[in-house]
C-alpha positions as CSV (number, residue, x, y, z in Angstrom):
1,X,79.0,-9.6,104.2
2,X,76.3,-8.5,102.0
3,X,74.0,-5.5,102.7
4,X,70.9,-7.5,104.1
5,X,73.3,-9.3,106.4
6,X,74.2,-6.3,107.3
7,X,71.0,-4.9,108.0
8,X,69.6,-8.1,109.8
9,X,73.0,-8.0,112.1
10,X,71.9,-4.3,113.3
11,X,68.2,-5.3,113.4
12,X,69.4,-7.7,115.5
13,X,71.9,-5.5,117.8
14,X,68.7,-2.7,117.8
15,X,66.2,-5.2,119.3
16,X,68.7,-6.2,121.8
17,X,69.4,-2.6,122.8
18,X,66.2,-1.1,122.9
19,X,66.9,1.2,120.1
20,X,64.8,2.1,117.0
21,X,65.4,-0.1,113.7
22,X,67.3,1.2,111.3
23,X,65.5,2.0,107.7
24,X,66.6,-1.1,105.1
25,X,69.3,-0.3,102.9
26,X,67.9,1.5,99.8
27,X,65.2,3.2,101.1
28,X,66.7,7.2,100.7
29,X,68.3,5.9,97.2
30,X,65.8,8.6,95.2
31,X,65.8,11.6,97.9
32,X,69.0,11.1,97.4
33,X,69.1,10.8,93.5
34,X,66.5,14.2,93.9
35,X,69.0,16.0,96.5
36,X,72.0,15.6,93.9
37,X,70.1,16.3,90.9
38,X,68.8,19.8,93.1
39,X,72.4,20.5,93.9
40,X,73.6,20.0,90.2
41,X,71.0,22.8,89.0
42,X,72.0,25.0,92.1
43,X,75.3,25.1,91.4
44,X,74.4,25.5,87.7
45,X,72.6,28.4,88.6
46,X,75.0,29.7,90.7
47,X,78.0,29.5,87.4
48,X,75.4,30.7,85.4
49,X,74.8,28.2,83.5
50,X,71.8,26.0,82.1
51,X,70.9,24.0,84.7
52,X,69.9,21.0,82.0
53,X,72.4,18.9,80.9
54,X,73.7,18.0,77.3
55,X,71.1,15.0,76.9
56,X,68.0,16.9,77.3
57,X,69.5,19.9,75.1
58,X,69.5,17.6,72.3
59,X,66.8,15.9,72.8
60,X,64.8,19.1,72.9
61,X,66.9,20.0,69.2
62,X,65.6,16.0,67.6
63,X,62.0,17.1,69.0
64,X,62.1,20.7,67.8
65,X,63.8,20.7,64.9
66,X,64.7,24.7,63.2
67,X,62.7,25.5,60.1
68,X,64.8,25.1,57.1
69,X,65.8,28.5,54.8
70,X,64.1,28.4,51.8
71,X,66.4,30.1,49.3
């Protein structure tokens, strides 16, 4: 059974029941993504550590680049 058969069965069961439909399947996926992401940098925080990963760190090295010695 798929996920939207899924949700139409209990769409179906709720309107039968008198109960509240249930929110489609996908609609939390970014709170969710930005609850994660939060708890990453928290516990970061907490080991005292940078709470940005490896990616942006070199990222942040491409774009700023050190000035080269000039000897």
């Amino acid at each position: 059974m798929s996920s939207t058969q899924h949700h139409l069965l209990d769409l179906y069961r709720a309107q039968r029941l008198g109960e509240p439909a249930p929110p489609a399947p996908g609609i939390h996926d970014w709170q969710v993504v930005r609850e994660w992401r939060d708890h990453r940098q928290f516990r970061a925080a907490l080991a005292e550590r940078p709470a940005h990963g490896p990616l942006r760190q070199a990222l942040a090295r491409w774009l700023r680049p050190r000035p080269r010695s000039t000897c």
